[in-house]
C-alpha positions in Angstrom: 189.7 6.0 196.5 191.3 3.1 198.5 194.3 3.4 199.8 196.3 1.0 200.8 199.5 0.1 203.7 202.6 -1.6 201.9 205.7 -3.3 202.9 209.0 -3.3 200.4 211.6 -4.9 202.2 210.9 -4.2 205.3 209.7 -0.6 205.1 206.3 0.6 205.2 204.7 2.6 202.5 201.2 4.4 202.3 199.7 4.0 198.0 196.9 4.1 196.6 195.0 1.2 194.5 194.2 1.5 190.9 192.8 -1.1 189.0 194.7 -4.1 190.0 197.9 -1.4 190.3 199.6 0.0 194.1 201.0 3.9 193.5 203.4 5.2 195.9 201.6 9.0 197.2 204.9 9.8 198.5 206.1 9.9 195.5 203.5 11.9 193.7 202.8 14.3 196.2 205.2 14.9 198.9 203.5 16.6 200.7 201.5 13.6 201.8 203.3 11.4 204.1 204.4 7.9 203.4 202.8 6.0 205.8 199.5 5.9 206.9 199.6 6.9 210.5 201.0 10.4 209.8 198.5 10.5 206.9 195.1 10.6 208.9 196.6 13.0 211.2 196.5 15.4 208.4 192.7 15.0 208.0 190.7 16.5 205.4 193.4 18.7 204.0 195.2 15.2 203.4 192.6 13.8 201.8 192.2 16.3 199.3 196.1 16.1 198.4 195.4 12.3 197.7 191.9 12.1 196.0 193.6 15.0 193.2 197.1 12.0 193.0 194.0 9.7 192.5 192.1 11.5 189.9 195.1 12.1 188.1 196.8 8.9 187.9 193.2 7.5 187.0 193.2 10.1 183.9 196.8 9.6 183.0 197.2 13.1 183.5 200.0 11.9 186.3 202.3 8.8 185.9 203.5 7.6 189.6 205.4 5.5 190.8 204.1 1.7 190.6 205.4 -0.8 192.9 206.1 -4.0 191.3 207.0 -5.8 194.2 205.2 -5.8 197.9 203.7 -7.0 200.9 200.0 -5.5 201.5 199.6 -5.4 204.8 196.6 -4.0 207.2 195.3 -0.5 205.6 196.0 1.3 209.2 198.5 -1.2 210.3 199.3 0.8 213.7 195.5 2.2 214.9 195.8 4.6 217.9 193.1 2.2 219.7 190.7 -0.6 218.5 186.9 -0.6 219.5 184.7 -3.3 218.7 180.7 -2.6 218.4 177.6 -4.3 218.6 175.3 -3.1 216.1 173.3 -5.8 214.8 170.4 -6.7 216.1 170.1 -9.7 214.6 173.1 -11.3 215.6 172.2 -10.4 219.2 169.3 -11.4 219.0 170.1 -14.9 217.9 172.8 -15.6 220.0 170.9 -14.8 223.1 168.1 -17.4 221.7 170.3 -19.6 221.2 171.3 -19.5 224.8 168.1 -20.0 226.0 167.8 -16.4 227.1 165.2 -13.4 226.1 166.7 -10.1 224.0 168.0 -7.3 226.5 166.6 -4.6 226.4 169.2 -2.2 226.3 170.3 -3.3 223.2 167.7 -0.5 222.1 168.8 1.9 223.9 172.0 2.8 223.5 175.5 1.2 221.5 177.8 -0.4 223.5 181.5 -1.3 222.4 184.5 -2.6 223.8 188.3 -2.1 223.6 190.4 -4.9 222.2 194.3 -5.2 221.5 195.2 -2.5 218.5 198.8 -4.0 218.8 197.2 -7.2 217.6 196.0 -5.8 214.2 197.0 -7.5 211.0 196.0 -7.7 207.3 195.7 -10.3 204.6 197.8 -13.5 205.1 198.3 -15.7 207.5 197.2 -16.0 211.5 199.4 -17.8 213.8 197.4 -19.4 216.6 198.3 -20.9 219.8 196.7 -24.3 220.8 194.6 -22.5 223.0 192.8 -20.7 220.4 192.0 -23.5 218.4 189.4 -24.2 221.3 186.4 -23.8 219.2 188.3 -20.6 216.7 185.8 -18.5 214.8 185.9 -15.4 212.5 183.7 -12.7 213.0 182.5 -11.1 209.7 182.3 -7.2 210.2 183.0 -3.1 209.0 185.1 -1.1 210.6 185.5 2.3 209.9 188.9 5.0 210.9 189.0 8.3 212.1 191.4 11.1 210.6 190.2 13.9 213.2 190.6 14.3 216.8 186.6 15.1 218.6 185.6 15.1 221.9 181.6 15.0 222.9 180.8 14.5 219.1 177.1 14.5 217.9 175.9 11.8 216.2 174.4 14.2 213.7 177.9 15.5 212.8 179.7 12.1 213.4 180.2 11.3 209.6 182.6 13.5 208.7 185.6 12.3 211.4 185.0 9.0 208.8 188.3 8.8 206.8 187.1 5.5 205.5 185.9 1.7 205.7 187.2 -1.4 205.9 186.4 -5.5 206.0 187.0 -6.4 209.5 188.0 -10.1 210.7 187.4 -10.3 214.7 189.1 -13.6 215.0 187.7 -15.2 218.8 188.8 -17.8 220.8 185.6 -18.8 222.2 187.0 -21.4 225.0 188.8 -18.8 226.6 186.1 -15.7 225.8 183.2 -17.7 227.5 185.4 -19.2 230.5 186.9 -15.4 231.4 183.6 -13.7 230.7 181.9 -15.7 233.8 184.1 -13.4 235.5 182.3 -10.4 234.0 185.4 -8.8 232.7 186.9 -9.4 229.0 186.6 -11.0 226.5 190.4 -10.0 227.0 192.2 -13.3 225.7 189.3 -14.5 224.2 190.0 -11.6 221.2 193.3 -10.0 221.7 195.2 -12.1 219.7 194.2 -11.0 216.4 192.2 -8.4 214.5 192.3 -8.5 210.3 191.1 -5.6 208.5 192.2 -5.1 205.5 192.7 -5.5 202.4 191.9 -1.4 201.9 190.9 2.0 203.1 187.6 2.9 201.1 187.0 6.5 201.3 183.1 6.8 201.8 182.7 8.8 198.2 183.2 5.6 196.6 180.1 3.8 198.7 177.8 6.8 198.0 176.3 4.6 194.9 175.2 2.1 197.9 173.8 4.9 200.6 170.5 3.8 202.3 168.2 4.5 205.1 168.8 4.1 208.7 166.9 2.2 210.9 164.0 4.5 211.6 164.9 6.5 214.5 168.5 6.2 214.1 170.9 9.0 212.8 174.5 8.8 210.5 175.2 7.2 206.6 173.9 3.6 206.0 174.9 1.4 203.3 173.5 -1.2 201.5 176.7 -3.8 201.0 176.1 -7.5 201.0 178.7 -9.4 203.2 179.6 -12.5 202.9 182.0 -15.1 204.6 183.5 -18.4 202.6 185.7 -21.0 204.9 187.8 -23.1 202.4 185.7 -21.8 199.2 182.1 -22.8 201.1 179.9 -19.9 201.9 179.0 -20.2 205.9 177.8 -16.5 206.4 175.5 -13.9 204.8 174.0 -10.5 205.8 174.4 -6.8 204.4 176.0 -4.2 206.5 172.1 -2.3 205.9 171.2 -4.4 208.7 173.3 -2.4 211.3 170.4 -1.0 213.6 172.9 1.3 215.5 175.0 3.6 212.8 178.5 4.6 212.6 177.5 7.7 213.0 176.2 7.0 216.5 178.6 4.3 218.0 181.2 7.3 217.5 179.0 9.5 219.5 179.4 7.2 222.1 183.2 6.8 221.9 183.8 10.3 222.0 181.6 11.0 224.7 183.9 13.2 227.6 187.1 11.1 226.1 189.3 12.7 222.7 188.6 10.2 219.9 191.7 10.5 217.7 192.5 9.7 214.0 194.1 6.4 213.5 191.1 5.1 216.1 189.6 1.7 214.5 185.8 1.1 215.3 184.0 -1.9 214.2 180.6 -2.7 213.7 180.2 -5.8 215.8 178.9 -9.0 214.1 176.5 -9.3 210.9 173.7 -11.9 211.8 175.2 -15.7 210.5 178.7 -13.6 211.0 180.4 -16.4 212.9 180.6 -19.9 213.6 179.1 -19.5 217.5 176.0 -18.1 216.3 175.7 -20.5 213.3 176.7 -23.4 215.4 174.1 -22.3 218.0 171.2 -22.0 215.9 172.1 -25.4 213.9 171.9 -27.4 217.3 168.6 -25.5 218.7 167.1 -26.7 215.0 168.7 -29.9 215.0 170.8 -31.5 217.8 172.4 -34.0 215.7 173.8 -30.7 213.9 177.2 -30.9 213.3 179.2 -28.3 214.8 182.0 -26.4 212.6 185.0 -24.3 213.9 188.2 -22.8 212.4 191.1 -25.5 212.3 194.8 -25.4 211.1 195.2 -24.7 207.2 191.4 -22.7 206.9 191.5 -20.2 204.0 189.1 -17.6 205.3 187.9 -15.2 202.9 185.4 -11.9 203.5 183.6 -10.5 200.9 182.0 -6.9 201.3 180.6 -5.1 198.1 182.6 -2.0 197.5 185.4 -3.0 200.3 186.9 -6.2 198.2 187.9 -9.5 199.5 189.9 -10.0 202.8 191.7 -13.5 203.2 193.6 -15.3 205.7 195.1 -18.8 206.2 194.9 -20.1 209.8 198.2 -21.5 210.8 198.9 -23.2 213.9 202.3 -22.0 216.4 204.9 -24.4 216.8 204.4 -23.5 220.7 202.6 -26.1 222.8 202.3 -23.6 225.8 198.9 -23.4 226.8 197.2 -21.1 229.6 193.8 -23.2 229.9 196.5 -25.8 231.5 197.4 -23.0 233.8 193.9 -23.3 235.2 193.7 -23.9 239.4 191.8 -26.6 240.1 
């Protein structure tokens, strides 16, 4: 099933996506809210109401309501927080070589995440950027999954089921401003809080159960073999398969919910797929090469994610008509 969050004018609407067709749930089933936040607070009991609205509009057994005439907007377009991971090991690994500097350690021990702006999150369309950001923009090609059940001291073992579903994630970065705060050891803060895409739909995980995998050996939770892929302007730049995760779902959430309530409407992403961004590309191209020429995200870049199972998520880049800029702020 993939559901879907909805604008007609100027109201949000929670549907659910059927061959090329949005149907209202509200409308079907009221007992299913019409909007998505209220929605994965109902949990599994939800879900059920919807995947029966989905089977039987599917089978023509039910005709609902089809809207003609919409905005799609992010699936969970008001998350309850927004944590970021780092599970691939690649990507890591890569951008630490590229910095001249060995693989931690700890990267094998344990997944690590941070918190970024979840009143930042968007869908498909277009990203306004202040000049600032356009100091050296990149995407970030990731999964992210939602929760649609409150836990506390989960085990990775039972982990999978708070899952209500999963999603192309877009962790837009502003590198200028990441790397010049992170010397502080805090952030990346402004460096990432601007935007977040995920989008363009909720995938329940029955639908990726044709694509389940192994996990890394040693490692516990659902893995899924889906190739990713990132075009800029209609050139491929990125490649990697979310398979490649070393630390599963599963297992960041373990972490999350370690002595703290993780809640439904919580956004987690997977961290970067290796070749998932331009920093890490750029990085490697100049270690190769240092005549390689550098690429970053400028005013009027279509970006488009591909994820096998989770569709296509694009965006347009668009510069703000601001000038302000906080880098100028700087003391000297």
């Amino acid at each position: 099933m993939k559901l879907v969050s909805y604008k007609t004018e100027d109201r949000e609407h929670l549907g659910v996506y059927i061959k090329g067709h949005i149907y209202n749930l509200n409308s079907c089933d009221k007992l299913i809210p019409d909007n998505m936040n209220e929605f994965l607070w109902g949990g599994d009991e939800l879900m059920e109401h919807a995947k029966k609205v989905n089977d039987d509009l599917r089978s023509g057994k039910m005709q609902g309501k089809e809207e003609l005439f919409y905005e799609l907007i992010a699936p969970v377009p008001h998350p309850s927080s927004c944590r970021d991971g780092y599970a691939f090991r690649q990507h890591v690994a890569a951008a630490r070589r590229n910095r001249k500097v060995d693989m931690i350690a700890e990267f094998d021990q344990y997944p690590i995440f941070y918190f970024t702006n979840h009143n930042a999150i968007q869908g498909p369309g277009e990203i306004e950027c202040m000049p600032d950001h356009f100091q050296k923009l990149d995407f970030e090609l990731e999964v992210a999954v939602v929760l649609n059940k409150k836990g506390r001291n989960i085990k990775a073992a039972d982990a999978d089921s708070y899952i209500a579903g999963y999603m192309i994630m877009n962790d837009m970065s502003a590198r200028t401003l990441q790397m010049e705060e992170m010397l502080l050891n805090l952030g990346p803060a402004k460096g990432k809080d601007f935007s977040t895409v995920i989008g363009p739909w909720l995938v329940t995980p029955d639908e990726l159960e044709q694509y389940k995998t192994e996990p890394k050996p040693g490692h516990t939770g659902n893995a899924y073999s889906l190739q990713m892929k990132c075009l800029v302007n209609g050139k491929q730049v990125s490649s990697g398969n979310m398979a490649d995760m070393d630390w599963t779902f599963a297992e960041i959430i373990e972490r999350c919910a370690y002595g703290c309530d993780v809640l439904p409407g919580d956004v987690i992403g997977s961290g970067t797929v290796g070749t998932g961004c331009f920093l890490e590309l750029n990085g490697t191209g100049l270690l190769n090469n240092p005549n390689y020429q550098t690429q970053w995200l400028q005013p009027n870049d279509l970006v488009e994610m591909e994820i096998t199972g989770l569709g296509m998520l694009g965006n347009i880049i668009k510069k703000s008509k601001s000038e302000f800029s906080i880098l100028g702020l700087k003391k000297l």
